[in-house]
C-alpha positions in Angstrom: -26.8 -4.4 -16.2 -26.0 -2.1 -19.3 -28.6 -3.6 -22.3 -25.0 -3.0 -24.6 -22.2 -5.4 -23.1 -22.2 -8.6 -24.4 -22.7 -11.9 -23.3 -19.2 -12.9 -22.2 -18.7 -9.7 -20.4 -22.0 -9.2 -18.8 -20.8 -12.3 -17.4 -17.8 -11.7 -16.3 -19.3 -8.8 -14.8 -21.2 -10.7 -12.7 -18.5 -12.7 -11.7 -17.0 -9.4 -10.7 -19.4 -8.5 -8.5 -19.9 -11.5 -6.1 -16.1 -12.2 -5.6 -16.4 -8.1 -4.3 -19.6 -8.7 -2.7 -18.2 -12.0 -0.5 -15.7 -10.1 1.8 -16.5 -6.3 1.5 -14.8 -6.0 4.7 -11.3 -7.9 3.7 -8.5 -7.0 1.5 -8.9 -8.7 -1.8 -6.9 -7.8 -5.1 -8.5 -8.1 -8.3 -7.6 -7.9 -11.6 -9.9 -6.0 -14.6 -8.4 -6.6 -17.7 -9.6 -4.1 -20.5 -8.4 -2.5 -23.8 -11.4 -0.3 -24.2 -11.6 2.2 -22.4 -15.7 3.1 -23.0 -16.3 -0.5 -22.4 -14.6 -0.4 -18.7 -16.0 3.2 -17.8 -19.7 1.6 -18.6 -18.1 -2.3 -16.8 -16.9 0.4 -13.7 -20.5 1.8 -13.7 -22.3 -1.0 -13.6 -20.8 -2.8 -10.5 -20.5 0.6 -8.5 -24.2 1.1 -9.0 -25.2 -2.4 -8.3 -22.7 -2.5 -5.0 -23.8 1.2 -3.6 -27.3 -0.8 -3.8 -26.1 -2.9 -1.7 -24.6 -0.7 0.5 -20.8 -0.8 -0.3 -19.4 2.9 -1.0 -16.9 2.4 -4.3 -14.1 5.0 -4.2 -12.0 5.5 -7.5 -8.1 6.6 -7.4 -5.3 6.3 -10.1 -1.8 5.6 -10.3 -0.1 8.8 -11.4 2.8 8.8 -13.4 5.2 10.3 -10.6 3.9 7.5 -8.0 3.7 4.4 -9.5 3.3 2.0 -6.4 0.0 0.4 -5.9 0.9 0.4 -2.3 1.5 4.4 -2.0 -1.6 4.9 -3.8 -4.2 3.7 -1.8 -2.2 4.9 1.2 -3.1 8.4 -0.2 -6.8 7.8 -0.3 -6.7 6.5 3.0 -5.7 9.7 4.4 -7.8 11.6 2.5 -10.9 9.4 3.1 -10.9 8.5 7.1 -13.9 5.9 6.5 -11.7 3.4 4.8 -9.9 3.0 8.3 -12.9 1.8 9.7 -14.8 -1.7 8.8 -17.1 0.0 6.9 -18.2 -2.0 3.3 -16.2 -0.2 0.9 -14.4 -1.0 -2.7 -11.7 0.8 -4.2 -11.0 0.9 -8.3 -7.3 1.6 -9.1 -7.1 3.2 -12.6 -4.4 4.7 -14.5 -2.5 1.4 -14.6 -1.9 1.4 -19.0 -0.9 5.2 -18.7 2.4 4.5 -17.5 5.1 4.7 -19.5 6.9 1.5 -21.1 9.7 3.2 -22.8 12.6 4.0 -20.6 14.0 7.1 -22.4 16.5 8.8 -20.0 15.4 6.9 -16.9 17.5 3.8 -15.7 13.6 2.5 -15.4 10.4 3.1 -17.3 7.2 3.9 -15.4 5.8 0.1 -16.3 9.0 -1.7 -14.3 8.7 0.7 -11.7 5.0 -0.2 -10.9 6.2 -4.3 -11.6 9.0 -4.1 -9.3 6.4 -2.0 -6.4 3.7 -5.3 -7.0 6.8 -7.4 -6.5 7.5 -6.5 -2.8 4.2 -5.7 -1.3 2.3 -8.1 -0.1 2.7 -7.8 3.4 2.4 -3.7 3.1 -0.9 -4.2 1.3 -2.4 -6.1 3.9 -3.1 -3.1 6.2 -5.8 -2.9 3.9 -9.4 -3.8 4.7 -11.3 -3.8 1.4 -11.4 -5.2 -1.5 -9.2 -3.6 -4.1 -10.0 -3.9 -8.4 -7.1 -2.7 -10.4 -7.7 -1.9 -14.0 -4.7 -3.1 -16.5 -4.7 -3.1 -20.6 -3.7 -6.8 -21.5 -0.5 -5.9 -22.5 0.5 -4.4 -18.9 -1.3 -7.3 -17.0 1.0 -9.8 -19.0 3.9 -7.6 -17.7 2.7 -7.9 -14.3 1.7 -11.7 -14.8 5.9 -12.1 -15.7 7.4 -9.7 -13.9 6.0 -9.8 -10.9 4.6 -13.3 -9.9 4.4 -12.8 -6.5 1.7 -10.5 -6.7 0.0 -12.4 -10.0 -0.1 -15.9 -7.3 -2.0 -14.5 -4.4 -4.5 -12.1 -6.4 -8.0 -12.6 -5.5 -9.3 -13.1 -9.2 -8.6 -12.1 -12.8 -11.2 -10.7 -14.4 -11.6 -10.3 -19.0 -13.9 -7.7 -20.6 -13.1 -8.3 -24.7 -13.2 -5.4 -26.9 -15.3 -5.6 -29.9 -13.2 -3.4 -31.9 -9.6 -3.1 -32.3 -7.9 -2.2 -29.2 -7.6 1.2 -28.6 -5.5 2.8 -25.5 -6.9 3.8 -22.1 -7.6 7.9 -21.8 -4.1 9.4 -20.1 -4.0 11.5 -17.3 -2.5 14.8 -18.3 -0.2 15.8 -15.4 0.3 18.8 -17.5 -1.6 21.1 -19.4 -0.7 20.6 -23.1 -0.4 23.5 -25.9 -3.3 25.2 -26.7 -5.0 23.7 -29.9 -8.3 23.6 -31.4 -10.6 21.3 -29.9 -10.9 18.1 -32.4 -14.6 17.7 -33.9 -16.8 15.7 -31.7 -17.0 12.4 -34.8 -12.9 13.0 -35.2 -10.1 10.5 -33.8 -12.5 8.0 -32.6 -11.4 4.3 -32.8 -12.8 3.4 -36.2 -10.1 6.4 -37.6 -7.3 5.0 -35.3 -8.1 1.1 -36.2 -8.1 2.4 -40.0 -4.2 3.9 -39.5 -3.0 1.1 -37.7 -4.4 -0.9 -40.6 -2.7 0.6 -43.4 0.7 0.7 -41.3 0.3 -2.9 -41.5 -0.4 -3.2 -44.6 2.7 -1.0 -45.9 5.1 -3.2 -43.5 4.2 -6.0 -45.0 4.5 -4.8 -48.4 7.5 -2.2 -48.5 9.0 -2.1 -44.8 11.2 0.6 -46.0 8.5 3.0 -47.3 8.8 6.6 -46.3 4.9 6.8 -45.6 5.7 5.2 -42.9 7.4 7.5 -41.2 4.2 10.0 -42.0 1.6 7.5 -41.1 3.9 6.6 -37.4 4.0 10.5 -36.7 -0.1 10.3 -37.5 -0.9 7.7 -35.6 1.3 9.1 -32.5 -0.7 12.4 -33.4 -4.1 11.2 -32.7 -3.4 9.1 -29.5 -2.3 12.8 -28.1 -5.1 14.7 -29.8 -8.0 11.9 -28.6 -6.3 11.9 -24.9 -5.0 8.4 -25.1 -2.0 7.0 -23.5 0.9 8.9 -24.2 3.1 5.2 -24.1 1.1 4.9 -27.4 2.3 7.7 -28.9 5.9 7.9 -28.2 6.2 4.0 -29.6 4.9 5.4 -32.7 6.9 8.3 -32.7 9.8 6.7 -32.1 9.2 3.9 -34.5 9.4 7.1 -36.7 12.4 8.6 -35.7 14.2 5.1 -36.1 13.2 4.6 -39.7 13.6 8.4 -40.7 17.7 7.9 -39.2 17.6 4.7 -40.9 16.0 6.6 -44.4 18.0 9.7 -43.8 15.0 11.6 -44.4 15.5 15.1 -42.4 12.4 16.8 -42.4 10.7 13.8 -41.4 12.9 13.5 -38.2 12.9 16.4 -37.7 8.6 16.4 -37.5 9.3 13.0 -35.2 11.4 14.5 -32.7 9.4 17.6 -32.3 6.1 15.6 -31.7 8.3 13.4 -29.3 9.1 16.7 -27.1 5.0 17.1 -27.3 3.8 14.0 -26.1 6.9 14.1 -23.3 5.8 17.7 -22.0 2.2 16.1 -22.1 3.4 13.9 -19.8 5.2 16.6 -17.1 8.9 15.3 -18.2 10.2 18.6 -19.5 13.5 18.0 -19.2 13.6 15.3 -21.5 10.9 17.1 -24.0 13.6 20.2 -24.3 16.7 17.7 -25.5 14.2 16.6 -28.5 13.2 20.0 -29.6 16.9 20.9 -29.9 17.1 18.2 -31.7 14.6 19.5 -34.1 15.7 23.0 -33.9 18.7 22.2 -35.1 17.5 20.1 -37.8 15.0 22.9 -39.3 17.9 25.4 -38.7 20.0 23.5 -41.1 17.4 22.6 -43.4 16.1 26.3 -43.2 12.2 25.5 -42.4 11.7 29.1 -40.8 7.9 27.9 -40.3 9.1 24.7 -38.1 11.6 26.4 -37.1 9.4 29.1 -34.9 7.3 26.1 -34.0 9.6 24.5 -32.4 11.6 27.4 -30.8 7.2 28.7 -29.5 7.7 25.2 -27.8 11.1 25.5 -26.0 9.1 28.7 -24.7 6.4 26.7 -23.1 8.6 24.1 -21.8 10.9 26.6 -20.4 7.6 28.4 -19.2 6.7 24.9 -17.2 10.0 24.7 -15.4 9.6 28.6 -13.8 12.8 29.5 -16.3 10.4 32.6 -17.3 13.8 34.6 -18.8 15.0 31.4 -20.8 11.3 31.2 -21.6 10.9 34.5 -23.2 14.0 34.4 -25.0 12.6 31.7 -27.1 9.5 33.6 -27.5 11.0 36.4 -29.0 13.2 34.1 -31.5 9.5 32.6 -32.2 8.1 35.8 -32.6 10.2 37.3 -34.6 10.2 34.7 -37.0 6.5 34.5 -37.0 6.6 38.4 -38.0 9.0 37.7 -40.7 6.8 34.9 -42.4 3.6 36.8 -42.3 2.2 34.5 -39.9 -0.5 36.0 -38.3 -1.8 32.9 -35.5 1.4 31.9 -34.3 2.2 35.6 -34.0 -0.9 36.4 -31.5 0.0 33.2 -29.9 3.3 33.4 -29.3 2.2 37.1 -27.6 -0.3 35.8 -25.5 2.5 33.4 -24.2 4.6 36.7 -23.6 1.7 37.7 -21.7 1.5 34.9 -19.9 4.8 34.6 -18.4 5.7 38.7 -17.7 2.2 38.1 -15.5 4.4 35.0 -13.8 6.9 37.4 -13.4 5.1 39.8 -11.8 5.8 42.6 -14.8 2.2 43.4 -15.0 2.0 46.4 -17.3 4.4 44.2 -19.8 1.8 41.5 -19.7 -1.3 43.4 -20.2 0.2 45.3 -23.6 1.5 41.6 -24.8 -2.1 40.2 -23.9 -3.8 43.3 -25.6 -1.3 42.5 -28.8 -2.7 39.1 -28.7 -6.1 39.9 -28.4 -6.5 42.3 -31.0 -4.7 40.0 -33.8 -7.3 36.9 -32.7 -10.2 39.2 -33.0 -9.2 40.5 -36.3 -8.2 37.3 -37.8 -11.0 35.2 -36.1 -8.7 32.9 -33.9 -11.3 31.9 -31.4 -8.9 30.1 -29.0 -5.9 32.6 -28.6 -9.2 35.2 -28.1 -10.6 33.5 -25.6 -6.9 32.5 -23.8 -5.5 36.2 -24.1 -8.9 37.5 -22.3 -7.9 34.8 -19.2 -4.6 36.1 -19.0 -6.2 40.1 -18.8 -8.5 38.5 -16.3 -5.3 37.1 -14.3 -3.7 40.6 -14.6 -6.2 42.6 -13.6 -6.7 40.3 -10.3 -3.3 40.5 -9.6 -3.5 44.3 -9.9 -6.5 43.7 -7.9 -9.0 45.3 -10.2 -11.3 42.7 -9.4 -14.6 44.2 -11.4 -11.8 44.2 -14.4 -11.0 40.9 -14.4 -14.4 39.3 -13.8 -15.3 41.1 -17.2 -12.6 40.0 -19.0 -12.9 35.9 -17.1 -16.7 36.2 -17.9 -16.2 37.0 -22.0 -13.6 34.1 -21.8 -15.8 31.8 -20.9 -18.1 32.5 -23.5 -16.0 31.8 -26.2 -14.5 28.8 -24.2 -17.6 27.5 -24.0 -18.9 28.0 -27.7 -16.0 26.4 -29.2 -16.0 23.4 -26.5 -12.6 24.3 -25.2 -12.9 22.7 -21.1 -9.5 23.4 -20.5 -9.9 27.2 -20.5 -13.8 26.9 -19.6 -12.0 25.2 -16.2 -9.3 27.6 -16.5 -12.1 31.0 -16.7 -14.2 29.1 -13.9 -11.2 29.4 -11.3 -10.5 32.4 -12.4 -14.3 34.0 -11.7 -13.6 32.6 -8.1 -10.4 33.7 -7.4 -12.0 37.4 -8.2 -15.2 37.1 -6.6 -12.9 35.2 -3.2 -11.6 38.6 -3.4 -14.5 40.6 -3.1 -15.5 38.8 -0.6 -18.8 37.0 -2.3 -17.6 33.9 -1.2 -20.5 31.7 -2.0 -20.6 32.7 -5.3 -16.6 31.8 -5.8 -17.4 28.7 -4.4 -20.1 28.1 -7.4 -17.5 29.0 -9.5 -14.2 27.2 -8.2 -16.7 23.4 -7.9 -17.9 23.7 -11.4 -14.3 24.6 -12.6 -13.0 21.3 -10.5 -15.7 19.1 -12.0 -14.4 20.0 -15.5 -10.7 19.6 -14.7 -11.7 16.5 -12.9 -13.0 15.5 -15.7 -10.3 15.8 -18.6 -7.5 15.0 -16.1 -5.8 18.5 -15.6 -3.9 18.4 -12.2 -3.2 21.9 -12.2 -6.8 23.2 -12.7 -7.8 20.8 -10.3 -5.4 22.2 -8.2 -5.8 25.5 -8.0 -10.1 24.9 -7.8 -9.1 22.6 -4.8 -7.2 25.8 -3.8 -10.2 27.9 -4.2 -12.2 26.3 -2.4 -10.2 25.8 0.1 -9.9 30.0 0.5 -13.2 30.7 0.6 -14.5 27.8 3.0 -11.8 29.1 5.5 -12.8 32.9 4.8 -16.3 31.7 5.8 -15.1 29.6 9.2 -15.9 26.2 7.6 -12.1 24.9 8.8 -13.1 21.4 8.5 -14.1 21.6 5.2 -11.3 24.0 4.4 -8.9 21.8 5.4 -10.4 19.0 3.5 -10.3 21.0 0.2 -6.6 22.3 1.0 -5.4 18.0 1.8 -6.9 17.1 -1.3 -4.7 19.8 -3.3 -1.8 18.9 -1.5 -2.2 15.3 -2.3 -1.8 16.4 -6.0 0.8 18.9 -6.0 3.1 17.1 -4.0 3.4 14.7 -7.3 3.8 17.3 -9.9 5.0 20.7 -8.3 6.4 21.7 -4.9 5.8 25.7 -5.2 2.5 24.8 -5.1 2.7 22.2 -2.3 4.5 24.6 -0.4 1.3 27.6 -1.4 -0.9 24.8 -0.2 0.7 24.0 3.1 0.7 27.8 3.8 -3.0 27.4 3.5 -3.5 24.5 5.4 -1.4 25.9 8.4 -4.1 28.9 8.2 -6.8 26.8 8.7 -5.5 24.8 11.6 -4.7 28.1 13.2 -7.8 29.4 13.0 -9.2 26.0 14.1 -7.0 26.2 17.2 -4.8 23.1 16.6 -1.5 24.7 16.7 1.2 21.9 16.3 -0.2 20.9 12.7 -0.9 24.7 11.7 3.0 24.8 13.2 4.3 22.0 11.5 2.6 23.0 8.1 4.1 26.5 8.0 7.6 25.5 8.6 6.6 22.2 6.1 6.1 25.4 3.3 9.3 27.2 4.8 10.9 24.2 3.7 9.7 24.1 0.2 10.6 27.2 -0.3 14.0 27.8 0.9 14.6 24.1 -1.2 13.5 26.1 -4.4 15.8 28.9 -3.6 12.4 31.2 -2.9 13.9 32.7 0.9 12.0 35.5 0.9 8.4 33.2 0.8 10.6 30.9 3.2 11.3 33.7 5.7 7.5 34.5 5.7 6.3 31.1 6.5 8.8 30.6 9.5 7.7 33.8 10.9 4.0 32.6 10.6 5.3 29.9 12.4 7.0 31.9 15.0 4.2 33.8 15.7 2.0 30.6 16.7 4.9 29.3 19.0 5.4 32.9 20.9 1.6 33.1 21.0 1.7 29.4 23.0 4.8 29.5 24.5 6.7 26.9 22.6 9.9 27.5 23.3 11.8 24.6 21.2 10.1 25.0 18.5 10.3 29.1 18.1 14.3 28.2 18.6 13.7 26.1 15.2 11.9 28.3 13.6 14.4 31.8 14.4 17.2 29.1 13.6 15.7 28.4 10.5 14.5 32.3 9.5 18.5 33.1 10.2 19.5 30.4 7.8 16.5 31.8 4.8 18.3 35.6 6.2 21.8 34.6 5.1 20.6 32.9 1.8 19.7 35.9 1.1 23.0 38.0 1.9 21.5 39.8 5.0 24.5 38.6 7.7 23.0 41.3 10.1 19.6 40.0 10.0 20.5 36.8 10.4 23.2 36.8 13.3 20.0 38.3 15.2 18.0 35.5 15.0 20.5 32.9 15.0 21.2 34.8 18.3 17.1 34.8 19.8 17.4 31.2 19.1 21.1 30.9 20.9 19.2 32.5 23.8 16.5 30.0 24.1 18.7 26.9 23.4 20.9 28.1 26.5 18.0 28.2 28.8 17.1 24.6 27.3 20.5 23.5 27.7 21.0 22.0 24.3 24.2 22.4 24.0 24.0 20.6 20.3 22.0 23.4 18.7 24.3 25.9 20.4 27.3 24.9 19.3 25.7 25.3 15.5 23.9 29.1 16.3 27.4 29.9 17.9 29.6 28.8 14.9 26.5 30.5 12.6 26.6 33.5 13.7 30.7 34.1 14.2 30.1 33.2 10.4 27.3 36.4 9.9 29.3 38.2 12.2 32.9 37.9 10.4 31.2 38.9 6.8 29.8 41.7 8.6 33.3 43.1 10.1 34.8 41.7 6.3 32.7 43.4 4.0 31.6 46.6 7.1 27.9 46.3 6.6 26.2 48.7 8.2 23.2 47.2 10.7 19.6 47.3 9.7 16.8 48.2 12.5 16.2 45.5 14.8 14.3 42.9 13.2 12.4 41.2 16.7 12.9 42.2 20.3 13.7 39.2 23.1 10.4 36.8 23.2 9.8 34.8 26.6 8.6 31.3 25.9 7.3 29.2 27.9 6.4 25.1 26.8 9.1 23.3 25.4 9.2 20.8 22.6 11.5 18.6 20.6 13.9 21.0 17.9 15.5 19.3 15.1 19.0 21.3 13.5 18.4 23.5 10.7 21.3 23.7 8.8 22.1 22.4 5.6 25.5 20.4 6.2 26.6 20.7 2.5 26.1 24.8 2.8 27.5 24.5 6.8 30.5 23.2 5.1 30.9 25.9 2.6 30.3 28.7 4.9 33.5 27.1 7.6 35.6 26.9 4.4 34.8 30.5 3.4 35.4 31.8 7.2 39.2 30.3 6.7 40.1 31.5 3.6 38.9 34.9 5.3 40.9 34.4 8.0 43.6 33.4 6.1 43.5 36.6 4.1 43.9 38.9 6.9 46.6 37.1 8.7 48.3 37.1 5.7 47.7 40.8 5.1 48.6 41.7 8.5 52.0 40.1 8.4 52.7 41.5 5.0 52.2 45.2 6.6 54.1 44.2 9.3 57.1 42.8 7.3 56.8 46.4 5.4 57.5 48.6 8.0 60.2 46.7 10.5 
C-alpha cells in the first residue's frame, strides 16, 4: 500500500479491493468517490498493482465529452480489447466522470444530465458485461447521480470515499482539442495550495463586499488557472461566468469583455467551437467599442484558431490578417510571429505550400530574433510539415529534429508529441519504418499522457502505416481501430482517413468484405463533408476489390454511389456512365428497385447534358463481368433525389414553354 494515504483511505482501499477481488468474473458497479485527483491516480495504482498480482488484468477507459454514456463506453473497449468477451479476470476503471460539463450553455442538456439520464436506463444493457466495473466521480457529480439517477445509485455494487486532505481541487480534463500555444507554466506554479489561496480570498471578498469589482478579476483568475493546470474545464467556465454575471451587473466593460474572451477559451478547450466563436464576437465587439487595439488582435488571433478548428481555413485567415495587422500597427513583435506562424499553418491545410513556407520563415526569423522559444520551435514543425508534404523528406526531418530540441528544453509535450509524429511521418516515407515506429510510440505515450486526441490520433495513425508497410496487418489494424475509436468522437475527416487505412489493411490481409465495407464506410464520410473528389477515390478502391472477387451487388453500390460523388461534383457525363455500369448489373440481378433509381438518375445527368451541351469526357471504366452477388443498399440521398426531379421539371417546363412561344411566333 502507498506509505502516504491515510488511515481512512488505506482503508477504504482495502475495502476496494476485496469487493473487486470476490467476483472478478461478474459485472459489478462501483463507485470511487474522489476530489483529488493525485490522491486517486496513487488510490488507481495501488489496487491495479495489488489485483495484476493476483492475476486480474485492470483496463482504464474514460468517458469523453462527446459520449457520455457509461454503457457506450465500455462497449468501445470491448471491441477494442477481445479478452474482455471471454471469462477471463479482468477490471475495468471508468474515468473522466467530473470532466463533463454541468453548465448547459447552448445545449437543451449539459454533458452532466446527459451522463445521469444514460445511468438512468441501463441496467439491463450493462449486464452483458462480465467484470467488475469502478467508476471514478468528484463528490459533487456522484450526488448528482445519487438524485438523478436512483436507479442506478440502488443496485450499485458499493460506494467507495477517499477524503482529500486539502481543499478540493478539480479532476485533470481531457483536452479533446489542442489549446493555443502558451508558455508552459513553471513546474511549482498553479498547484492546489495557489488555487485553495484564490478561492479563499473570493470568499472572503463575498462575504465582505459581494459587489466588489475584484471579484470579477479574481473569478477570471481562478477560471485561468483551472485551464492553465489542466483541470476541469466545468470549473472554469463556472468561474468565468460568475464573472461575466457580475461585470453586466457592474457594467464594467473591459472586465466583460476579458470574461467572455476567456469563456471562448475554455469552450474551444473543450472541442465546442461553435459556441467559443459567439463569445469572442462578443468580446470583439466590446474591445472595438472600447478601442483596446491590443485585446482587440487577441481576440480576432482567436476567431482565427477557432475558424482554423472547424476546416473554415478562408474565414480563418481573414481573421489572421485583421490580427496581424493590428499586431504590426502596435509594435507588437510575439503576437506578430505568432499570428504568422498560424498563417503558415493553415495555407499548409490548404495545400498553398510555397505561401506557408514564406509565412513560417516570417515566423521563424521574428522568434529567433526576439527570443520567443515557443513560436521557434512551433514555426520549425510547420516547415517540417511543409517540406514532407512537398516530399523533401531529408528537409523536414531537419527542421522536426531542431523542433524537438527546443520543445524539449522548454518542457513543451504538446509540440515534443507534435515533432515526434512528425519524425515518423518522414522517416514512414523513406521507408525506415522501424525507426518511424520509434518515433510515432514515443509521440503516443506523450499525447497519451496530457490528453491530446489529435496527437494520439495521428501517432495511432502512424503506426498503423508503418506496421502495414511492413505486413504486420494484425497489428496494423489494431493501431488503425484504436484511432478510429477516437476520431469517430471528435472529427469525421479523420475517421473517414482512418477507415481508408483500415480497408488497406484488410485487403492486404485477404478479408475483403471488411476491407470493402471500410472504403465505402470513408466514401461516406467524405461525400457527407462535401469532400467528392476523396469520396469518388474510396468507392473506386472499393470497386476494385468487388471486380477483383466478383461481387456483383456490391460493385452495383459502389458505381451507384461513385455516380452520385460524379454529379456532386457537376460532371453529368461521368456520372450517367456509372449510374449506367450499375443499371447493367442491377438488370442482370433483377432488382427492379435500384433500377428504377439509376434509370430516373441518369435521364437526370442525361437532360443537364443535352440542357447545358456538355461535351463528353473519355470513357471513364469499360463493362466489368461480376460474378458473386451480395445484398446492395440505394445510394441516393432522398432530400438531394428530390431536388434533382424538381430541377428536371422546371427544365422541362422551360423548353415546352420556349417551343410553344416559337411556335406561336411564326403561325
Amino acid at each position: 500500500m502507498p506509505p502516504d494515504l491515510s488511515s481512512t483511505n488505506e482503508r477504504e482501499l482495502q475495502r476496494l479491493l476485496v469487493s473487486v477481488l470476490a467476483n472478478p468474473n461478474r459485472l459489478d458497479l462501483f463507485v470511487a468517490i474522489c476530489d483529488d485527483r493525485n490522491l486517486q491516480a496513487k488510490v488507481i495504482n495501488a489496487y491495479e498493482t495489488a489485483l495484476r498480482a493476483k492475476g486480474v488484468t485492470p483496463y482504464q477507459t474514460r468517458l469523453t465529452l462527446k459520449r457520455a454514456s457509461l454503457k457506450a463506453t465500455l462497449t468501445a473497449l470491448v471491441a477494442q480489447e477481445p479478452s474482455l468477451r471471454s471469462q477471463t479476470k479482468a477490471v475495468v476503471t471508468v474515468l473522466g466522470g467530473a470532466d463533463l460539463l454541468r453548465v448547459k450553455l447552448t445545449e437543451a442538456k449539459s454533458e452532466q444530465e446527459k451522463f445521469f439520464f444514460s445511468l438512468q436506463w441501463t441496467r439491463e444493457s450493462l449486464r452483458a458485461f462480465h467484470f467488475p466495473v469502478v467508476v471514478w466521480l468528484s463528490d459533487a457529480v456522484a450526488t448528482g447521480v445519487a438524485q438523478q439517477a436512483q436507479d442506478f445509485w440502488s443496485w450499485r455494487s458499493g460506494v467507495f470515499e477517499f477524503e482529500t486532505t486539502v481543499s478540493p481541487v478539480p479532476l485533470p480534463k481531457f483536452r479533446p482539442d489542442p489549446p493555443p500555444l502558451e508558455q508552459p507554466p513553471a513546474p511549482d506554479a498553479l498547484t492546489a495550495p495557489d488555487l485553495t489561496e484564490l478561492i479563499q480570498q473570493i470568499t472572503e471578498i463575498q462575504q465582505q463586499t459581494p459587489q466588489s469589482p475584484l471579484l470579477i478579476t479574481l473569478y477570471i483568475d481562478l477560471g485561468d488557472a483551472c485551464r492553465k493546470a489542466a483541470y476541469a474545464p466545468d470549473s472554469a467556465l463556472q468561474a468565468y461566468e460568475q464573472a461575466i454575471n457580475l461585470a453586466e451587473t457592474l457594467k464594467d466593460k473591459p472586465g466583460l469583455a476579458r470574461a467572455l474572451h476567456q469563456t471562448g477559451g475554455a469552450l474551444c478547450d473543450s472541442g465546442q467551437h461553435e459556441q467559443a466563436i459567439a463569445f469572442y464576437q462578443q468580446a470583439l465587439e466590446m474591445c472595438r467599442d472600447m478601442g483596446n487595439r491590443r485585446d482587440e488582435a487577441s481576440t480576432l488571433g482567436n476567431l482565427g484558431v477557432t475558424y482554423d478548428s472547424l476546416g473554415q481555413y478562408p474565414r480563418a485567415i481573414e481573421f489572421y490578417q485583421q490580427a496581424l495587422a493590428i499586431a504590426i500597427e502596435i509594435g507588437d513583435r510575439s503576437d506578430e510571429a505568432s499570428i504568422l506562424d498560424s498563417l503558415g499553418n493553415t495555407h499548409h491545410a490548404l495545400g498553398q505550400y510555397p505561401r506557408a513556407i514564406e509565412f513560417s520563415q516570417q515566423a521563424l526569423a521574428i522568434a529567433t530574433e526576439i527570443g520567443h522559444r515557443l513560436v521557434e520551435a512551433s514555426a520549425l514543425i510547420n516547415l517540417g510539415t511543409t517540406y514532407d508534404s512537398l516530399e523533401q523528406y531529408p528537409r523536414a526531418i531537419e527542421f522536426n529534429q531542431q523542433a524537438l530540441v527546443i520543445a524539449t528544453e522548454i518542457g513543451h509535450r504538446l509540440l515534443e508529441a507534435k515533432a515526434l509524429n512528425n519524425l515518423g511521418t518522414a522517416y514512414k516515407f523513406l521507408g525506415q519504418y522501424p525507426r518511424a515506429i520509434e518515433f510515432c510510440q514515443k509521440s503516443l505515450a506523450i499525447a497519451t499522457e496530457i490528453g491530446d486526441w489529435w496527437s494520439e490520433v495521428l501517432a495511432l495513425i502512424g503506426l498503423g502505416s508503418s506496421c502495414h508497410a511492413l505486413g504486420q496487418y494484425p497489428r496494423a489494424i489494431e493501431f488503425y481501430q484504436q484511432a478510429l475509436a477516437i476520431a469517430l468522437d471528435y472529427d469525421r475527416f479523420t475517421a473517414a482517413m482512418t477507415l481508408k487505412g483500415l480497408g488497406s489493411a484488410y485487403h492486404s490481409l485477404g478479408q475483403y468484405p471488411r476491407a470493402i465495407e471500410s472504403y465505402r464506410q470513408a466514401g461516406d464520410v467524405y461525400s457527407s463533408l462535401g469532400q467528392y473528389q476523396r469520396a469518388i477515390e474510396s468507392y473506386q478502391q472499393a470497386l476494385a476489390i468487388e471486380t477483383e472477387i466478383g461481387d456483383r451487388h456490391g460493385a452495383g453500390l459502389s458505381l451507384s454511389n461513385l455516380g452520385y460523388a460524379l454529379a456532386e461534383l457537376d460532371r453529368p457525363y461521368e456520372s450517367a456512365q456509372s449510374y449506367q455500369h450499375a443499371l447493367d448489373l442491377y438488370k442482370e440481378l433483377k432488382l427492379d428497385h435500384m433500377i428504377e433509381g439509376c434509370e430516373q438518375a441518369i435521364a437526370e445527368q442525361k437532360f443537364i447534358i443535352a440542357t447545358q451541351r456538355r461535351v463528353a469526357p473519355p470513357i471513364l471504366h469499360e463493362p466489368i463481368l461480376y460474378e458473386q452477388p451480395l445484398s446492395v443498399k440505394r445510394p441516393q440521398s432522398p432530400t438531394k433525389q428530390l431536388q434533382r426531379q424538381r430541377n428536371l421539371w422546371f427544365w422541362l417546363l422551360a423548353v415546352i414553354t420556349i417551343a410553344a412561344i416559337c411556335l406561336w411566333y411564326f403561325l
